[in-house]
C-alpha positions as CSV (number, residue, x, y, z in Angstrom):
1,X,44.2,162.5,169.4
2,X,43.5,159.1,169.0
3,X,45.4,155.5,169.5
4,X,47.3,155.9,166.6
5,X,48.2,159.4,165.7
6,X,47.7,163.6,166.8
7,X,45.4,164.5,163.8
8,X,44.2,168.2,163.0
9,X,40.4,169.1,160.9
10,X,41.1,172.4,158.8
11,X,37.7,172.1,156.9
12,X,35.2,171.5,160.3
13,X,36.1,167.6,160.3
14,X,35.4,166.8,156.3
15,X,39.1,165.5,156.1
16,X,42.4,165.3,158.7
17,X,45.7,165.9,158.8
18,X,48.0,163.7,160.8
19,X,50.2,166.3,162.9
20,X,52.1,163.8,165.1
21,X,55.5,163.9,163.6
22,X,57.8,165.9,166.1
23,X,56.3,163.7,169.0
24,X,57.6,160.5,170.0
25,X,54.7,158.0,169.8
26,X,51.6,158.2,167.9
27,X,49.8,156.8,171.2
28,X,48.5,159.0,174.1
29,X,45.8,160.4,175.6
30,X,45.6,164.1,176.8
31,X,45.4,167.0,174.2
32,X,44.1,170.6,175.0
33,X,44.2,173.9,173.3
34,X,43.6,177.3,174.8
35,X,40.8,179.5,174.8
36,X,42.2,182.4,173.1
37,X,45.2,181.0,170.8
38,X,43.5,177.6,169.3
39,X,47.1,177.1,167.4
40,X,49.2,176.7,170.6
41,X,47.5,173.0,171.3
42,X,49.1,170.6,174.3
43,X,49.4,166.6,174.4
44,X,51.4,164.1,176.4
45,X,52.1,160.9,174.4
46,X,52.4,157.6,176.0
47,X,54.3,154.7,174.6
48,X,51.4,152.4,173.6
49,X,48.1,150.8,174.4
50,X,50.4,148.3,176.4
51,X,52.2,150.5,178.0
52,X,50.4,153.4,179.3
53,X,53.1,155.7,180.4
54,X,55.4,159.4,179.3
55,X,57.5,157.6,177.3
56,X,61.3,156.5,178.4
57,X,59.8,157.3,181.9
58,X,60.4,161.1,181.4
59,X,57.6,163.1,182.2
60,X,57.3,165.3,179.0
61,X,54.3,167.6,177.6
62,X,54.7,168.9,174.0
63,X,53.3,172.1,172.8
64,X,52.6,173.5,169.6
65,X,52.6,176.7,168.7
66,X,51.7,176.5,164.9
67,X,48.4,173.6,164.7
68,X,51.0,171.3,165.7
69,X,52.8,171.9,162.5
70,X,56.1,171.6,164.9
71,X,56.4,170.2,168.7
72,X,58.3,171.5,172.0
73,X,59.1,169.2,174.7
74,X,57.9,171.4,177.6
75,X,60.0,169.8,181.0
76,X,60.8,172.5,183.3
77,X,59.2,170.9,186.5
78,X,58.8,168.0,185.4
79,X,59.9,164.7,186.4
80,X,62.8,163.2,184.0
81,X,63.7,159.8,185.4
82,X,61.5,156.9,186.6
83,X,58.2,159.2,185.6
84,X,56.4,156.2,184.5
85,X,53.0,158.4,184.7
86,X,49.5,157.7,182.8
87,X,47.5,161.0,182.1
88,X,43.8,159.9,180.9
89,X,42.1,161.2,178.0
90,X,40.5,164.5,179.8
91,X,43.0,164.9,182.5
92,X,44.1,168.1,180.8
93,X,42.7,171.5,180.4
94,X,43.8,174.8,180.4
95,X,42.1,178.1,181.8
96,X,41.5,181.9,179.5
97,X,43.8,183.7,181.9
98,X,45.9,186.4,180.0
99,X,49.0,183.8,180.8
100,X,47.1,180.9,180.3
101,X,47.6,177.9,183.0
102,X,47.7,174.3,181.7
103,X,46.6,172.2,184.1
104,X,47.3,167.8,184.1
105,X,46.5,165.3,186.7
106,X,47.8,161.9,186.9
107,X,46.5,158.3,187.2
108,X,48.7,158.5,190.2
109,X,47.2,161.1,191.9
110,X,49.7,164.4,191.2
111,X,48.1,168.0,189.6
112,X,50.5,169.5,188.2
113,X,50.1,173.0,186.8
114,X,51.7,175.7,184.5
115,X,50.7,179.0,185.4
116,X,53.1,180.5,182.1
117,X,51.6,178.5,179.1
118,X,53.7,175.3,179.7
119,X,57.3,176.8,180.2
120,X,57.7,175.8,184.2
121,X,55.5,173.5,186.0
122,X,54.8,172.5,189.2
123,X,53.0,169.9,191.5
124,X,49.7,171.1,193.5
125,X,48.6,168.5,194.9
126,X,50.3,165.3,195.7
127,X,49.0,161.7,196.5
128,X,45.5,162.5,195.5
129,X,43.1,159.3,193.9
130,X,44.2,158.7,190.7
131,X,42.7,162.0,188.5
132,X,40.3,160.9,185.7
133,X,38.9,164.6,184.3
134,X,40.1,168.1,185.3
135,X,38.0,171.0,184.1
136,X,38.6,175.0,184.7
137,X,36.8,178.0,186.4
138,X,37.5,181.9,187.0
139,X,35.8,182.7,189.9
């Protein structure tokens, strides 16, 4: 995931397939895979480099269950009006639970989690610092 497209690297990075059609910019930041399925991949697009926010201020995180050969808007939680949210490049992660969580935080200081591989979310935490990096443990 880059500035200008979702791209995907099925010979270890020699060449790369652009795999954003389905999503509705080519602009974002976030993208995250998990541990034991690597072709159900996550990423939240933004509208551009000028404006750095879900785009039409719905709050939307798309899934791919095929190497991002199709998308899902996942919204079940999530704010859909006046969500004009920034999620940074590795504000997104995902835990190797049986039933995966997905986990983003905002520049706005929300966590938000899905503890059912994206099909309902949920705030955490509220009115934290803005969230640069999220990361995972099992403990």
């Amino acid at each position: 995931q880059n500035h200008c497209g979702v791209y995907r690297s099925d010979d270890g990075g020699d060449s790369w397939n652009d795999i954003s059609h389905g999503l509705p910019s080519r602009f974002g930041f976030p993208f995250a895979t998990l541990p034991h399925d690597g072709d159900t991949v996550f990423v939240i697009p933004e509208e551009s480099d000028q404006a750095r926010m879900t785009a039409d201020a719905r709050f939307g995180i798309y899934r791919s269950r095929n190497r991002g050969e199709s998308w899902d808007r996942l919204t079940n939680g999530l704010p859909q009006s006046g969500a004009y949210l920034n999620v940074m490049r590795m504000a997104m992660t995902t835990d190797p639970l049986e039933t995966p969580g997905v986990y983003v935080g905002t520049q706005g200081g929300h966590l938000l989690a899905s503890r059912d591989g994206g099909d309902s979310w949920q705030v955490v935490f509220n009115w934290l610092p803005p969230v640069y990096s999220l990361e995972t443990t099992i403990v």
